[in-house]
C-alpha positions in Angstrom: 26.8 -15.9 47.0 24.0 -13.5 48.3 25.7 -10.5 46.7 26.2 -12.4 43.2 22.3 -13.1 43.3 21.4 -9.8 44.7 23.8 -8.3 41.5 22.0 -10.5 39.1 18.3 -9.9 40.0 19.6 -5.9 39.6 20.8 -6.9 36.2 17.7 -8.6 35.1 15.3 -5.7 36.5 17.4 -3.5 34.6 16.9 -5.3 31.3 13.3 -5.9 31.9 13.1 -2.2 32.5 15.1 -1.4 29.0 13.2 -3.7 26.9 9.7 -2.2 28.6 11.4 1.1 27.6 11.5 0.2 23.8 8.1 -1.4 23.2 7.8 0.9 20.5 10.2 3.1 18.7 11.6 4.3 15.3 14.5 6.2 13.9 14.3 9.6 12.6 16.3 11.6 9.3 16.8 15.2 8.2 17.4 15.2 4.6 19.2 18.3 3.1 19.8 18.1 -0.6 20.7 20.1 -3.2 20.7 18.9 -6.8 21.9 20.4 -10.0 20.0 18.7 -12.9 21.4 18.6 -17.2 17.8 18.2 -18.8 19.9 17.2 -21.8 22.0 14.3 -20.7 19.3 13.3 -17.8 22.5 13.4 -15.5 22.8 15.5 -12.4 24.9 15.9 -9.5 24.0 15.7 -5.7 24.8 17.1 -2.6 23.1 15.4 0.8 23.4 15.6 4.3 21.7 13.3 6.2 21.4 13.3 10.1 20.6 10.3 11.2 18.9 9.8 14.9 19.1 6.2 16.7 16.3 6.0 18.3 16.5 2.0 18.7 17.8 0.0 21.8 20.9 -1.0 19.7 24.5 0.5 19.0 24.8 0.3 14.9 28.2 -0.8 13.3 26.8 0.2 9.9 24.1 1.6 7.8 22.1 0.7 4.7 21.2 3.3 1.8 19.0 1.8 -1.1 20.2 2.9 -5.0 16.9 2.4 -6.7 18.2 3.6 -10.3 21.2 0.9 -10.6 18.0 -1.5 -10.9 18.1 -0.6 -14.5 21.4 -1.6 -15.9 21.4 -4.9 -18.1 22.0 -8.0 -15.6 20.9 -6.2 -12.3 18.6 -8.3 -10.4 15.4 -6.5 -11.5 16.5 -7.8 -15.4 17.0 -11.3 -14.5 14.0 -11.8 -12.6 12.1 -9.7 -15.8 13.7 -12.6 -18.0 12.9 -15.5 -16.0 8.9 -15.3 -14.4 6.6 -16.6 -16.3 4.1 -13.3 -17.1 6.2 -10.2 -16.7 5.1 -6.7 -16.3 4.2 -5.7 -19.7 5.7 -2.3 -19.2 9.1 -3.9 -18.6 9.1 -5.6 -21.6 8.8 -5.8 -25.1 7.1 -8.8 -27.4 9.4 -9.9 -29.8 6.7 -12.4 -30.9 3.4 -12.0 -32.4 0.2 -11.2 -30.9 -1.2 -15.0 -30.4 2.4 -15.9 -29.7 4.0 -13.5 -27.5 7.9 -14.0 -26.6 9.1 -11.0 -24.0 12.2 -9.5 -23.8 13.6 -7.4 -21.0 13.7 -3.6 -21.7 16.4 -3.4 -19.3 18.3 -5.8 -21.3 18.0 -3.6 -23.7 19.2 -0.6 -22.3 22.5 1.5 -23.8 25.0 2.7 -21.7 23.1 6.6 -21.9 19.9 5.2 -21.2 20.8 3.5 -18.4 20.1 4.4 -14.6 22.8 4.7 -12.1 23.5 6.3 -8.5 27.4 6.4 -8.3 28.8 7.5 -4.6 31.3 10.0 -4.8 32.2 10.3 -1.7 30.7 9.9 2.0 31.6 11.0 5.4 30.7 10.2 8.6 30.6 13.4 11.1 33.3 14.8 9.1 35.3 11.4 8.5 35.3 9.3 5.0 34.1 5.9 5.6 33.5 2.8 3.7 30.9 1.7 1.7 30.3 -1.5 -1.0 28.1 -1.2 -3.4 25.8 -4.4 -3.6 23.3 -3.9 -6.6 20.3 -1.8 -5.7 22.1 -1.7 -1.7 25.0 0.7 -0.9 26.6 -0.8 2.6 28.6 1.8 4.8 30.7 0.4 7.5 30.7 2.6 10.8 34.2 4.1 11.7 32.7 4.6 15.0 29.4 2.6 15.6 26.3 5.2 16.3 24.9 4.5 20.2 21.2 4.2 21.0 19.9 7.7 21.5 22.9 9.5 19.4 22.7 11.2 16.3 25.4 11.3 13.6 25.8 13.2 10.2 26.2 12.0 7.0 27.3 13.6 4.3 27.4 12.4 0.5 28.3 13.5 -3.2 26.9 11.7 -5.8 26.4 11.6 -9.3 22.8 10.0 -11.2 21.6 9.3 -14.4 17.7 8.9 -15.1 16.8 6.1 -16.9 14.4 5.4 -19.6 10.9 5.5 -18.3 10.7 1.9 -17.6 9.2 1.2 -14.0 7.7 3.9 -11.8 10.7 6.9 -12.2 12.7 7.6 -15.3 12.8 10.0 -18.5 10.6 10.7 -21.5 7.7 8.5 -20.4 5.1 7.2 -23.1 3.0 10.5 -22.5 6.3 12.5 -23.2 6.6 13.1 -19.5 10.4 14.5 -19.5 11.5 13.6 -15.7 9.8 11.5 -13.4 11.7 11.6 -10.3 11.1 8.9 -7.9 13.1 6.7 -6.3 15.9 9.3 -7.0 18.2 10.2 -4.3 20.2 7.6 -2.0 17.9 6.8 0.4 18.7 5.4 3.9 17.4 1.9 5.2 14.6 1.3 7.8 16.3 -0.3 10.8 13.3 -1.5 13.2 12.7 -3.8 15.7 12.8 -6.6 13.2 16.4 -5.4 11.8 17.8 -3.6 8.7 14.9 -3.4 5.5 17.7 -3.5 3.1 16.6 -5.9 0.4 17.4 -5.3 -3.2 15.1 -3.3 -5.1 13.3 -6.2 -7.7 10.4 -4.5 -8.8 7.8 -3.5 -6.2 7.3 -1.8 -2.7 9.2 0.0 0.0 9.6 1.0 3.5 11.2 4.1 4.5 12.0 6.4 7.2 10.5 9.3 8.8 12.2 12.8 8.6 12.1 16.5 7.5 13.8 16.9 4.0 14.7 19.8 2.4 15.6 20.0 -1.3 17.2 22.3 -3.7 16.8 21.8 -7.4 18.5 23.9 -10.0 16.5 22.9 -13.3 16.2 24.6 -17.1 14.2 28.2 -16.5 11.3 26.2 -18.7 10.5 23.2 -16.5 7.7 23.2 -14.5 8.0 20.9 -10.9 5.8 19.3 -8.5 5.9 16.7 -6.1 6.6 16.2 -2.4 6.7 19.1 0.0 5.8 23.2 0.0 7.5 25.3 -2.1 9.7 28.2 -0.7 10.5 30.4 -3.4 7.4 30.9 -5.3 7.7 34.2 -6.0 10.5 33.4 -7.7 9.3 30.5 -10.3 6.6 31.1 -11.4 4.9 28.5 -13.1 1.6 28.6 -11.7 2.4 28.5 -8.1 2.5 32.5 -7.9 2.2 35.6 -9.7 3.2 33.2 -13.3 3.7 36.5 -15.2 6.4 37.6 -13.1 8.6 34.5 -12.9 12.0 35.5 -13.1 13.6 36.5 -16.0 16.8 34.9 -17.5 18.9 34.1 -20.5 18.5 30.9 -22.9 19.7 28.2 -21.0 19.7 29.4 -17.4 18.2 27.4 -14.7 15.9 28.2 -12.2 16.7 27.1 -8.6 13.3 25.2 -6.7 13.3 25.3 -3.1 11.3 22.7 -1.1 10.5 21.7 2.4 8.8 18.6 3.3 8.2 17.6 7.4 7.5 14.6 8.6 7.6 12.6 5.7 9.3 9.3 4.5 10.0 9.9 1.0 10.5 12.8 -1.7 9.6 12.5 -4.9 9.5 15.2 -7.9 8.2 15.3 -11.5 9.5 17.9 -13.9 8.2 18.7 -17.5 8.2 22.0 -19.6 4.8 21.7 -20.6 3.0 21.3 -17.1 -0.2 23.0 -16.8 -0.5 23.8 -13.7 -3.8 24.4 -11.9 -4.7 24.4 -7.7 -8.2 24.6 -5.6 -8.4 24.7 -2.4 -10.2 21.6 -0.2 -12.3 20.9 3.2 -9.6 22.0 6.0 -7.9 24.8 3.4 -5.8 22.0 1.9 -4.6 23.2 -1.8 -4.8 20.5 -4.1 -2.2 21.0 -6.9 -2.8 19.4 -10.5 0.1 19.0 -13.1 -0.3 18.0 -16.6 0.2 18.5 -20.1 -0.9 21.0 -22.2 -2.6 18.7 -24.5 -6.3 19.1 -25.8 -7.1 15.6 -25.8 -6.8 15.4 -21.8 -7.3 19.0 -20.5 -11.0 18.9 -20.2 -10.7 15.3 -18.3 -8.3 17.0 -16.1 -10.4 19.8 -15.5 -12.8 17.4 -14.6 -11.1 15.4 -12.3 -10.2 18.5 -9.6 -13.8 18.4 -7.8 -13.9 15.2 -7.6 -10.5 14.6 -5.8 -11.6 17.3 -3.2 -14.2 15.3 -2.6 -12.2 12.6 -2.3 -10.4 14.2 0.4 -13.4 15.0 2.1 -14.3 11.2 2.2 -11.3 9.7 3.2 -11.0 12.7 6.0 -14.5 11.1 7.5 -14.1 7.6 7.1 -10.5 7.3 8.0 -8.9 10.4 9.7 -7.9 14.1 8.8 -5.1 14.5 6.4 -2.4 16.1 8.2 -0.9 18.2 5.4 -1.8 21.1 3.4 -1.1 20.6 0.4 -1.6 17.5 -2.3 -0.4 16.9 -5.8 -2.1 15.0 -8.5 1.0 15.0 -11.6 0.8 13.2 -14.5 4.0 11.0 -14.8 5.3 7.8 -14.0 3.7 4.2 -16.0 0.6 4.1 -14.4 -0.2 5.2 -10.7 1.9 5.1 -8.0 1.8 6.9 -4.6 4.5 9.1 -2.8 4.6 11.8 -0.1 2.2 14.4 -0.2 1.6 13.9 -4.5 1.3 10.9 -6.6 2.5 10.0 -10.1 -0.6 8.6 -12.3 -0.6 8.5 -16.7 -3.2 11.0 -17.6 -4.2 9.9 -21.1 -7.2 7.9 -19.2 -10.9 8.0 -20.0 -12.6 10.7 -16.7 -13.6 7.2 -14.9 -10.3 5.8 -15.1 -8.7 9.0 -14.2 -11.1 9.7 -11.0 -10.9 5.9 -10.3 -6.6 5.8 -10.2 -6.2 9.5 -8.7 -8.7 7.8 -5.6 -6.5 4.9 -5.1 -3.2 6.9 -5.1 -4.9 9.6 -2.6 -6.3 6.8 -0.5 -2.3 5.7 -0.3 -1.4 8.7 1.7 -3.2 7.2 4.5 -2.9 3.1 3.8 1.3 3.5 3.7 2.0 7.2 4.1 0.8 7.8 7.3 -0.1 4.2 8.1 3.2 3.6 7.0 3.1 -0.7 7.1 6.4 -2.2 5.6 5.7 -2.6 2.0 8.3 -5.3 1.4 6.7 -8.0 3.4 3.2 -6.5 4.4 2.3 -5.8 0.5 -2.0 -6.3 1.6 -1.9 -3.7 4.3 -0.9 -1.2 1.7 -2.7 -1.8 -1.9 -5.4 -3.9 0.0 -6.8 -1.4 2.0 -6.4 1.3 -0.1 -8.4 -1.0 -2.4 -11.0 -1.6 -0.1 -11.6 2.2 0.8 -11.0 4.2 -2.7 -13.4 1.7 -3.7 -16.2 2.7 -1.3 -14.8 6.5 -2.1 -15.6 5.9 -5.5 -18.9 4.2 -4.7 -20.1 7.6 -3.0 -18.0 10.1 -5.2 -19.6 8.8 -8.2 -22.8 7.6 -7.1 -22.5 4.2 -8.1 -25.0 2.6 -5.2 -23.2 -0.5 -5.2 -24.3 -2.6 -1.9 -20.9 -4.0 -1.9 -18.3 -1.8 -3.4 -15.6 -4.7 -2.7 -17.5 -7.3 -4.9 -14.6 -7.4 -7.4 -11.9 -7.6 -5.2 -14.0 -10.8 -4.0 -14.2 -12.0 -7.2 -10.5 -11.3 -7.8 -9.1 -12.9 -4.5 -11.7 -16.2 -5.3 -10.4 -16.4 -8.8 -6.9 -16.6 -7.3 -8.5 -19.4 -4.4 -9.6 -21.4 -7.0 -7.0 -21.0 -9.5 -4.2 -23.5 -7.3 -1.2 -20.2 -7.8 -2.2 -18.5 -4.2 0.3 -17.7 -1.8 0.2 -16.8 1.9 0.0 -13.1 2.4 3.2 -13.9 3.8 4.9 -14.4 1.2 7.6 -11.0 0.4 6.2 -8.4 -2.4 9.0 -9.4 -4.8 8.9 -13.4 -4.1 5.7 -14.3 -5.6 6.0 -17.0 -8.4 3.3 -15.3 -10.4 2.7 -11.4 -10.7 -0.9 -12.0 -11.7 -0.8 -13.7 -7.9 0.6 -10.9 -6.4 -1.7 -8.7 -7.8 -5.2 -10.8 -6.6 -3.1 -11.3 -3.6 -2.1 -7.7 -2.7 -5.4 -5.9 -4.1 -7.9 -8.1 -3.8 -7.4 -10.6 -0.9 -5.9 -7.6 0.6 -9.1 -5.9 0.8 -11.2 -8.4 1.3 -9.3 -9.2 4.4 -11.2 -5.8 5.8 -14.4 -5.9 4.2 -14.9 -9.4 5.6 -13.7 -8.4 8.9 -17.3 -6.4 8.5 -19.2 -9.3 8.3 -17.0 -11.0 11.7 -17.1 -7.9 13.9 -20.1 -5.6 12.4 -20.3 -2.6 10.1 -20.3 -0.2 13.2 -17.2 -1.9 14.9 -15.3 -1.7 11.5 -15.7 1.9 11.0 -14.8 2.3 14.5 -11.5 0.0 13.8 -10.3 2.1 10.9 -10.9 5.2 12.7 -8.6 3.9 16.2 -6.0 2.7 13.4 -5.4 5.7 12.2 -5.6 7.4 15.7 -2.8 5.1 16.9 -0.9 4.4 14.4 -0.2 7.3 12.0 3.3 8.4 11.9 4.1 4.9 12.9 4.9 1.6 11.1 1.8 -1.1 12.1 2.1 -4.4 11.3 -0.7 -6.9 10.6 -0.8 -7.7 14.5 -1.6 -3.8 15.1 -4.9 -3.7 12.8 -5.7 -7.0 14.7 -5.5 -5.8 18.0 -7.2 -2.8 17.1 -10.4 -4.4 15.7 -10.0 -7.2 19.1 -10.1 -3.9 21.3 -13.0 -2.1 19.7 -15.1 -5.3 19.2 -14.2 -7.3 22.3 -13.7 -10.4 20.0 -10.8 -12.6 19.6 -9.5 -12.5 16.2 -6.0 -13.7 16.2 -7.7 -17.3 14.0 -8.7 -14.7 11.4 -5.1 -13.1 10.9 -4.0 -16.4 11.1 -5.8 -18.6 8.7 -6.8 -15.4 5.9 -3.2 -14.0 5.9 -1.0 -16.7 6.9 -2.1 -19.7 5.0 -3.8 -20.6 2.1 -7.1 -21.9 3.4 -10.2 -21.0 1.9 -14.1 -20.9 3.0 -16.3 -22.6 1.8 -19.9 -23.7 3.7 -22.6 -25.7 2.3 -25.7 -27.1 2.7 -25.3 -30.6 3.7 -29.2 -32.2 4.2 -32.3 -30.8 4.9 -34.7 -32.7 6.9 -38.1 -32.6 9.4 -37.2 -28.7 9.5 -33.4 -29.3 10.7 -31.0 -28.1 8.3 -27.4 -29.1 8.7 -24.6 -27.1 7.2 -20.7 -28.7 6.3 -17.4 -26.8 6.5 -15.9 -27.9 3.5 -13.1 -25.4 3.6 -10.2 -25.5 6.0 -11.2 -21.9 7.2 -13.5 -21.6 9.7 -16.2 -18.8 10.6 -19.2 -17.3 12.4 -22.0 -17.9 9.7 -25.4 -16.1 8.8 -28.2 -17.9 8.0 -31.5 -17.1 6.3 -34.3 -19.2 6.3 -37.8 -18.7 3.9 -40.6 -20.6 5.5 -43.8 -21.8 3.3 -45.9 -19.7 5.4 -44.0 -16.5 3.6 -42.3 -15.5 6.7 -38.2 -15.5 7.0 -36.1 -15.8 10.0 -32.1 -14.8 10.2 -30.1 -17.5 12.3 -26.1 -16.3 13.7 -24.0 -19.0 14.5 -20.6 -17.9 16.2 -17.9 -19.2 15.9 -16.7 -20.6 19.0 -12.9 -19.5 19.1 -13.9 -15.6 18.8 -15.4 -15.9 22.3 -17.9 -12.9 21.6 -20.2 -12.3 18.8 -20.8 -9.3 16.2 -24.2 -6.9 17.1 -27.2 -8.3 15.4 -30.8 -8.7 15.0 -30.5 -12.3 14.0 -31.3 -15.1 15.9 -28.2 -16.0 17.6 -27.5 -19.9 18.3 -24.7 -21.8 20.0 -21.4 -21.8 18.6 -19.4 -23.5 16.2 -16.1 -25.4 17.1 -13.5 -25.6 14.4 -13.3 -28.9 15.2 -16.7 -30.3 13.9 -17.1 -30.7 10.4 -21.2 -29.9 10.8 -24.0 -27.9 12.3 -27.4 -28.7 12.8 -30.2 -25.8 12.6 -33.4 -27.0 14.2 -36.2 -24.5 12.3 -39.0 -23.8 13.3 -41.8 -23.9 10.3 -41.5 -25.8 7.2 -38.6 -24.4 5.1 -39.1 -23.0 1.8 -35.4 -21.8 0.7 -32.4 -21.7 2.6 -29.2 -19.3 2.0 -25.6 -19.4 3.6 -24.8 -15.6 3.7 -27.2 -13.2 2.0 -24.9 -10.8 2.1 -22.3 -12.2 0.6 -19.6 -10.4 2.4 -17.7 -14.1 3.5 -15.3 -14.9 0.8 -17.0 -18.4 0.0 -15.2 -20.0 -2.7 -17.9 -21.7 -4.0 -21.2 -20.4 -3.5 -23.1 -23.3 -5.6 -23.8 -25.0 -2.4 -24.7 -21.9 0.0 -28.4 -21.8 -1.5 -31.1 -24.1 -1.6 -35.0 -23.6 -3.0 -37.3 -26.4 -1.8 -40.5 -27.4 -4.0 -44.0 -27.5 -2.5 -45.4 -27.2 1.1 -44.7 -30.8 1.9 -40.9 -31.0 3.7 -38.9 -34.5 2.4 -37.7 -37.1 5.0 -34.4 -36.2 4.1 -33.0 -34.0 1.1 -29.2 -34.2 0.8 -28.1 -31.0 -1.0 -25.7 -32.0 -4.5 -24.1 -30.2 -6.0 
């Protein structure tokens, strides 16, 4: 009996030890591709070999590779969901109505059998063996012939044959701006397995979550396109087309192609956009890193492009200080895509934009690289974490870059996110990318509650402790995969606070804020939560005599307090519907939040100018 005991404490040491051992990991890919592309058809064939490290605690029977492209075939998933929400993506569709009566119509519906995308598996081997795979829409299953053990490695190697589709969403040919290829989304593309399981949902219309890894890619293309995207070019020499020595690219017959060699490290994607009309321009940024600009040669956008190559260096420069040093050394703004979209090391944005718009979208897509590329947060079910706080800091980017001296650069992502409050179509942050009921919801979710979610966390920890958050965010978490518990617990360590109510009752429910004043009376002034969300609350009062005084009440379940000069009173339970200020001089005006950095849903009630010297025996605030 001892010995069975002694054996079983040994056992659970030893998996308390292992699970201590894995607090944190993630796997890890090498990509080596090499793809022969028919600028005529939009068909090309691929080679890849993938090595695949298990860096997890678990022994995998299979593996999960998404096929983005067979999203647009008539009937895939994407198309029925196109045809039945109620206000579709207007690029994905077409009106068939009139102006004042609009009836949609999926594009992918409408899609002929050339015009459609596809990824079709060939063949694929395990270390050398075939194995089998099912193809499940958008999700190509491979069943292990010999399951891959924690800390192993095991190579994978694949033919495959595409066709780009029409430029419908994101990647595709011939885009409205006569953008011939734009290649994202392009190439079988393994699952993230974490410690919450396989990310292998079927591609509907939105985000992603990828792997890291080194990739190297070959593309043979006609001699007259011009490429960028993802990753350093190895062959310059040999191409041409802007990158070096353009004169001298190589010479050869009508039709030949030209082979385009390209390394990416560290990365969790590749993407490519190929055109043969690219201008091609580069500067160099702070830190040496060359910024790389592709567009068309078309005189109604050159000079706006022209334009626009300052101002993303000092975009860089911004984002360098107020979030952490871009680790690469190179960046690519191409024009491509439907609108603007991020990817590794380049992004994909329209370029027939007015110089605003086209600063404004290249800022957002840049600020990407670090809100998802390096602070690489599952895009699939963390949606805010990406587009929210890229919102929140190309916004301030913008707000310096263009001198705009805004006191609140985030003011119409508040006035997005309480539009959506008020509006009775919110969802909880929660909710998965692709699941919202509205895309109009997911938008003033993902964007604008999304970056409210940080800008208020100024006005709960301070402006000081939220510069110092995003800075230890990046520090800890680049080249990782946070979740919404990581930028919590960062912002808890740097402020000392507890914050877990604020995750809780911004991301994970609906609640909204909403303070008021209730009654003024004999100089005591006693506020009402009228929202479900509670908070710590600033307070300024204008007395008759011409003097003001700022009042802080914290909120009781933070157990701390944000630095300020205020007047700092007792705290505020959750539990009681009311506070009482007890001023000092007779009150002349009264405000709930000067600064209007808490996302009050109804600010009608927050203010409150009182007539004459004399003070009333008691003033109940309507509204």
């Amino acid at each position: 009996m001892k010995k069975l005991i002694l054996t079983s404490l040994l056992c659970l040491c030893i998996v308390s030890l292992s699970a201590q051992s894995h607090s944190y990991w993630q796997q890890h890919v090498d990509y080596t591709m090499d793809i022969d592309m028919d600028v005529n058809t939009y068909q090309y064939k691929g080679n890849q070999k993938l090595v695949y490290t298990n860096n997890s605690p678990d022994d995998l029977d299979k593996v999960f590779y998404h096929l983005f492209f067979n999203a647009f075939q008539p009937g895939s998933n994407m198309d029925v969901r196109l045809q039945n929400i109620d206000d579709p993506d207007k690029r994905m569709v077409e009106n068939v109505g009139s102006k004042y009566r609009p009836v949609y119509e999926s594009r992918i519906a409408k899609l002929k059998p050339n015009e459609i995308g596809y990824q079709k598996i060939l063949s694929l081997k395990q270390d050398g063996k075939p194995v089998k795979f099912e193809v499940i829409g958008t999700i190509l299953k491979v069943t292990l012939n010999t399951p891959l053990a924690s800390g192993k490695k095991s190579t994978f190697e694949m033919v495959w044959e595409a066709q780009v589709p029409l430029q419908i969403r994101r990647n595709g040919r011939n885009s409205k701006e006569g953008i011939a290829l734009s290649m994202a989304q392009w190439f079988p593309k393994i699952a993230e397995y974490d410690f919450e399981g396989w990310s292998a949902r079927e591609y509907i219309a939105r985000e992603f979550h990828g792997v890291w890894g080194d990739y190297d890619v070959t593309i043979h293309i006609d001699k007259d396109y011009t490429i960028g995207g993802t990753g350093y070019l190895q062959n310059a020499q040999e191409v041409g087309h802007g990158y070096e020595n353009p004169d001298k690219k190589m010479k050869l017959p009508e039709g030949e192609k030209l082979t385009w060699h390209f390394k990416a490290p560290n990365v969790h994607d590749f993407t490519w956009a190929a055109d043969p009309e690219y201008i091609h321009d580069k500067i160099i940024a702070e830190n040496d890193v060359e910024l790389h600009f592709f567009y068309k040669n078309d005189s109604t956008i050159t000079k706006n492009w022209k334009l626009l190559q300052p101002k993303t260096a000092d975009i860089l420069s911004y984002f360098n200080k107020h979030i952490g040093q871009y680790p690469y050394k190179q960046y690519s703004v191409i024009q491509g895509g439907d609108g603007g979209m991020e990817y590794a090391m380049c992004t994909l944005i329209t370029g027939g934009r007015n110089l605003g718009s086209l600063i404004g979208v290249t800022a957002h897509e840049f600020a990407h690289t670090w809100f998802q590329f390096l602070l690489a947060t599952n895009e699939t079910k963390h949606e805010w974490m990406d587009e929210g706080f890229t919102s929140y800091i190309s916004g301030r980017a913008m707000n310096e870059v263009m001198e705009r001296k805004s006191s609140n650069p985030a003011s119409g992502s508040y006035r997005g996110y309480i539009g959506l409050a008020n509006s009775g179509k919110e969802q909880p942050l929660t909710t998965y990318a692709d699941h919202y009921k509205y895309n109009s919801a997911y938008g003033a979710a993902a964007y604008s509650k999304g970056a409210v979610f940080l800008a208020q966390l100024e006005y709960v920890i301070g402006k000081e402790n939220l510069a110092k958050t995003i800075h230890k965010y990046f520090e800890d978490f680049s080249f990782k995969h946070p979740t919404p518990n990581d930028i919590k617990r960062t912002a808890e360590k740097v402020s000392g606070m507890q914050l877990d109510w604020y995750l809780n009752e911004f991301a994970k429910t609906t609640h909204t804020i909403d303070f008021g004043i209730k009654v003024v009376a004999n100089k005591n002034i006693t506020l009402e939560r009228i929202g479900k969300m509670p908070m710590p609350v600033d307070v300024t009062v204008n007395y008759t005599d011409g003097t003001s005084e700022d009042f802080y009440i914290p909120l009781q379940m933070m157990l701390g307090q944000k630095p300020t000069q205020a007047t700092v009173l007792s705290n505020w339970a959750w539990v009681h519907p009311t506070y009482t200020i007890k001023a000092s001089k007779d009150i002349k005006s009264v405000e709930i939040d000067p600064s209007q950095l808490m996302a009050d849903v109804d600010r009608t009630n927050n203010v409150i100018e009182l007539v004459g010297e004399e003070q009333p025996a008691d003033l109940e605030v309507k509204n």
